[in-house]
C-alpha positions in Angstrom: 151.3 -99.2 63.7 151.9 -95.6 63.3 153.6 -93.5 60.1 156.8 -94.7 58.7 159.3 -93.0 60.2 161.2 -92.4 56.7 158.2 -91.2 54.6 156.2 -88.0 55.9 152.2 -88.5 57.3 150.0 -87.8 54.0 148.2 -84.4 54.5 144.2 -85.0 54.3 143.1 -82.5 51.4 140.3 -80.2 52.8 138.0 -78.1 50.3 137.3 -74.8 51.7 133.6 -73.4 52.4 134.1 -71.3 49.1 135.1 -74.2 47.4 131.9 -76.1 48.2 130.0 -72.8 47.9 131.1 -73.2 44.0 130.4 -76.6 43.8 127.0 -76.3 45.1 126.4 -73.1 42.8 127.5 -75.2 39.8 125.4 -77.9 40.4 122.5 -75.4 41.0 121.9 -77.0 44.2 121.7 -75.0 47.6 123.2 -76.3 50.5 122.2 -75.5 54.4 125.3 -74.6 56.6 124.7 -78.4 58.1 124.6 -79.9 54.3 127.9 -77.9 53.6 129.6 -79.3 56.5 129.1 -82.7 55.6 129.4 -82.2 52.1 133.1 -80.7 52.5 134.2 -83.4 54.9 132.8 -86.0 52.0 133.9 -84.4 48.8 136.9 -84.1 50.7 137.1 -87.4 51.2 136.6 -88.6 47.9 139.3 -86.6 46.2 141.5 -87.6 49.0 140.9 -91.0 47.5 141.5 -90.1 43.6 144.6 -88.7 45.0 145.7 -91.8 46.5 144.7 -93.7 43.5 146.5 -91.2 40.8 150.0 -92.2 43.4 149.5 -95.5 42.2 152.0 -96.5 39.0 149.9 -97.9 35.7 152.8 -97.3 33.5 152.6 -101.2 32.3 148.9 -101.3 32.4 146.5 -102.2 29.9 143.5 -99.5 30.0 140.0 -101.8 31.1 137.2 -100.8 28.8 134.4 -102.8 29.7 134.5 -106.2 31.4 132.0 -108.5 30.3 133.7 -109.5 26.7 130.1 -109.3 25.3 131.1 -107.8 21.9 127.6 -106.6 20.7 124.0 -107.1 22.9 122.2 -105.2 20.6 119.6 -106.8 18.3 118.0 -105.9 14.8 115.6 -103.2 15.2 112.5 -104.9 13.5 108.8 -104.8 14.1 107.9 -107.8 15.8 104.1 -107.4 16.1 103.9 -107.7 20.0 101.9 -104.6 20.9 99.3 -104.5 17.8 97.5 -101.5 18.0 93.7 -101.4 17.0 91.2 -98.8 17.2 89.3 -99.7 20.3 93.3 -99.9 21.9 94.2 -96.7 20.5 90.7 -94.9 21.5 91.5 -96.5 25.0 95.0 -94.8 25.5 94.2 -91.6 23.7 91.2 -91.4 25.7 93.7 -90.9 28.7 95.4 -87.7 27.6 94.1 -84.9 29.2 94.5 -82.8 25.6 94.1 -84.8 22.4 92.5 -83.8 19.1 91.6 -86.7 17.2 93.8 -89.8 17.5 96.8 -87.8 18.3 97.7 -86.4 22.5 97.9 -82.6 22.1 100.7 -81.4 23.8 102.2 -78.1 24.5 104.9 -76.6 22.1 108.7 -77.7 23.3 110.4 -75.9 20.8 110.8 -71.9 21.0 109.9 -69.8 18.1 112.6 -66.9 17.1 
């Protein structure tokens, strides 16, 4: 079955190599000339499919937020004693660390000083 012949062949949206150049720069990623090619022909192909989905009319559609109908799957944060920690444990785990000072890991400073 070919096109209809009242309604036009839908044009295939094709990102150009500068396009995926900027992509691949904003992602901090870089791409061979092989990885390009196949990432334009697939990024391609994805937004040809968004844009085939935003053609589709939700005007009387009720937005989906989740689908399980579980209402809350959280549960009281408590301690409930099933890791005890005791000082041959502790010694144990600390003894691990490659740095530690006492009973604590040493660790190198994450935060910068101005």
């Amino acid at each position: 079955m070919g096109p209809s012949p009242d309604k036009p062949p839908k044009q295939k949206l094709m990102l150009s190599n500068k396009e995926i150049g900027h992509i691949a720069q904003l992602a901090r990623i870089k791409l061979t000339a092989k990885e390009k090619k196949g990432f334009k022909k697939e990024l391609s192909s994805i937004l040809d499919y968004v844009k085939k989905l935003n053609e589709l009319d939700t005007e009387n559609i009720e937005p989906l937020y989740q689908t399980t109908d579980i209402v809350n799957a959280l549960r009281e944060d408590r301690y409930r004693k099933d890791f005890e920690m005791n000082k041959e444990l502790n010694e144990k785990l600390i003894g691990q660390a490659p740095n530690r000072q006492d009973q604590f890991v040493k660790v190198k400073s994450v935060l910068r000083k101005f």
